[in-house]
C-alpha positions in Angstrom: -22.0 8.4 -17.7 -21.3 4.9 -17.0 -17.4 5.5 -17.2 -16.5 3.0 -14.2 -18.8 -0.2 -15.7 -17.3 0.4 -19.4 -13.6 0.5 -17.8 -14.8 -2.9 -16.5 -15.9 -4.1 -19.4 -12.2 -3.3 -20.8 -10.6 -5.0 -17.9 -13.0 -8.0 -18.7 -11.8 -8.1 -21.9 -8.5 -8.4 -20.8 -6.9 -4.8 -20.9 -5.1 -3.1 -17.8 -7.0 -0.7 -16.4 -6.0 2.1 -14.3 -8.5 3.4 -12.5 -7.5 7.2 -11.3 -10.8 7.6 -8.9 -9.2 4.5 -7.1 -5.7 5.9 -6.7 -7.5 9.0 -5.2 -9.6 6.6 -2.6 -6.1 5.1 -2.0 -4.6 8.3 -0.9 -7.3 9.1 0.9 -7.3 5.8 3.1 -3.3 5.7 3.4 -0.6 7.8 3.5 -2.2 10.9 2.1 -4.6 11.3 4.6 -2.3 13.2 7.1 -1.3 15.4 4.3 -5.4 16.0 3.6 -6.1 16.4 7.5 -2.5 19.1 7.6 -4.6 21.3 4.8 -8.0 20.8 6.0 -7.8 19.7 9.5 -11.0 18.0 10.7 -11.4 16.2 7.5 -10.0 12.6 8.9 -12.5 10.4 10.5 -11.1 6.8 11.6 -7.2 7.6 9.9 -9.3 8.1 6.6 -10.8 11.5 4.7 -14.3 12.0 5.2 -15.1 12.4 1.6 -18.0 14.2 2.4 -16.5 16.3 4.7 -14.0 17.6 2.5 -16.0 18.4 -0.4 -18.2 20.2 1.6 -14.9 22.2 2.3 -13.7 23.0 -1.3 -16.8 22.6 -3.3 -17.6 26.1 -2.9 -13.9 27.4 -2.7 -11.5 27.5 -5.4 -8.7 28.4 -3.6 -9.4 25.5 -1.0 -10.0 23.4 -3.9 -6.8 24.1 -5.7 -4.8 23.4 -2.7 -6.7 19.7 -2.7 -5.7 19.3 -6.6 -2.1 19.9 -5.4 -2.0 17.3 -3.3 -4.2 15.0 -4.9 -3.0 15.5 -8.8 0.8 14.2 -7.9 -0.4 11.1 -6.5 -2.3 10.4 -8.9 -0.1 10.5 -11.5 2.7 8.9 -9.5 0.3 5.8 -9.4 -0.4 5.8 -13.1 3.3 6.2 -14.3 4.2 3.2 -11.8 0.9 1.3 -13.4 2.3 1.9 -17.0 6.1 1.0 -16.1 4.2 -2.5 -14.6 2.5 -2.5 -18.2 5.5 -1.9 -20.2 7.4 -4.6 -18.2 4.8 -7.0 -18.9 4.6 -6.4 -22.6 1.3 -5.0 -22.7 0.6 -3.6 -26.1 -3.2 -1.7 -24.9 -3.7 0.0 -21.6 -6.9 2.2 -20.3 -6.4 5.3 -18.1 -9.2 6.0 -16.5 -9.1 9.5 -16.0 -12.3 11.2 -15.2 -11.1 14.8 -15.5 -8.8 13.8 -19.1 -9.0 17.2 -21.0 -9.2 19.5 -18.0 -5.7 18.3 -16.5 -3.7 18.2 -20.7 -4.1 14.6 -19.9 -5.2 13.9 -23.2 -2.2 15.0 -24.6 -0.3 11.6 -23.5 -2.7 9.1 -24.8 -2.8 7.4 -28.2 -6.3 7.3 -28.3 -9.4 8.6 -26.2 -13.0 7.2 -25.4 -15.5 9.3 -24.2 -17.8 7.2 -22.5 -21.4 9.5 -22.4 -24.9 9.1 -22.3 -27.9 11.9 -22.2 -27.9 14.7 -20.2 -31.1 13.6 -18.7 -29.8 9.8 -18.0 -26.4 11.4 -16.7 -28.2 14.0 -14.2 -30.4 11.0 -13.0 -27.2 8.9 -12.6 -25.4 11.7 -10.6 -28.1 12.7 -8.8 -29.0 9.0 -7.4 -25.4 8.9 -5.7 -25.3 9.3 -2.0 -25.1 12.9 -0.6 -25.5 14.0 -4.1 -27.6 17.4 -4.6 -28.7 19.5 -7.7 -26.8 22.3 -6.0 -23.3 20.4 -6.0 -23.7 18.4 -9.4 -24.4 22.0 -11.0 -21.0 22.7 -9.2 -19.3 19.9 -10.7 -20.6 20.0 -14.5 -19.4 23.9 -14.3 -15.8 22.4 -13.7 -15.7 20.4 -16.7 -15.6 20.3 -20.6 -19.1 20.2 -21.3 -19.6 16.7 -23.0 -20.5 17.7 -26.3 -16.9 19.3 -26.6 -15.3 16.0 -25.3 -17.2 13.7 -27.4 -16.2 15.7 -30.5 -12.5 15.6 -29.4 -12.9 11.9 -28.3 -11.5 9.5 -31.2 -14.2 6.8 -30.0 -17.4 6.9 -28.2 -19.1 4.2 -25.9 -22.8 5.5 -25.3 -24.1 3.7 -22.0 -28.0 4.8 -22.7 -28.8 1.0 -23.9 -27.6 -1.4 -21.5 -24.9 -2.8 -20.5 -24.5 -5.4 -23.6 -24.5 -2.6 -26.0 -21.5 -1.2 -24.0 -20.0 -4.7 -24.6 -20.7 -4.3 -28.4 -19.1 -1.2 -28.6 -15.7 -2.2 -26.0 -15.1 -4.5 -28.5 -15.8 -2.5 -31.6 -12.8 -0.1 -29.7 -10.6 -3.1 -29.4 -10.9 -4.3 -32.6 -10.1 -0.7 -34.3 -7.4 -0.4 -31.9 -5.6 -3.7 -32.6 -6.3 -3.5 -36.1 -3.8 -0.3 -36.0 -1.2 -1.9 -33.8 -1.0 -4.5 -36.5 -0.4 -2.2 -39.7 
């Protein structure tokens, strides 16, 4: 969809950003990776997950794939209550938690506002389907996991669509801002 370049265009526009796909790579490269390779032994390569590995191992499985979530989902949200103490502390008055899976963890339910960033099915599939190790097979296993986006962009109170370039996702991070601030000031 383009979530991780529009989360950079907040964080260039000077906005804390917490970025939950990072916390996850954090765990995964730290102290989480024993608890990974204790539930799915075989999955550490080099004192790090094999990302690859692993969702090859609960991809298919929703039992093995719960288990992951119930290591992965506390960590993850220790990280982003310590990132929004840091904010608080600083005094900042607009945060972004990027949170790929919002509505299908209740996440949305402790935000002030949500943007959906989206772009057409056809652009999204190409996107996917262009990362490494990426197959039709697995991205059809990952879309049936989620909201569909339709749902989310009519629950979403603003939308940044990524199907125009990179300065029209500018335009409309700052069209975001703008509303946003102009709330915080009534």
């Amino acid at each position: 969809m383009g979530k991780s370049t529009t989360a950079k265009l907040f964080a260039e526009a000077g906005i804390a950003v917490h970025d939950s796909d990072m916390a996850v790579h954090d765990l995964y490269s730290g102290s989480g990776a024993s608890l990974i390779e204790k539930e799915f032994p075989g999955t550490i390569v080099n004192g790090k997950v094999d990302r690859a590995e692993l969702s090859g191992r609960v991809i298919n499985d929703p039992r093995a794939m719960a288990r992951l979530e119930a290591i992965v989902h506390p960590h993850v949200a220790q990280a982003r209550e310590k990132f929004l103490r840091d904010a608080r502390d600083r005094g900042d008055l607009i945060v972004v938690l990027d949170i790929p899976l919002l509505y299908e963890i209740g996440g949305d339910r402790d935000v002030d506002a949500i943007v959906v960033v989206t772009a057409p099915d056809a652009i999204q599939k190409e996107r996917v389907l262009a990362r490494p190790g990426m197959t039709e097979e697995k991205y059809e296993r990952i879309l049936a996991r989620q909201i569909p986006d339709s749902e989310k962009r009519a629950r979403a109170h603003f939308l940044v669509t990524t199907d125009k370039g990179i300065e029209s996702a500018r335009r409309q991070v700052e069209s975001v801002l703008r509303a946003i601030s102009h709330v915080q000031n009534e």
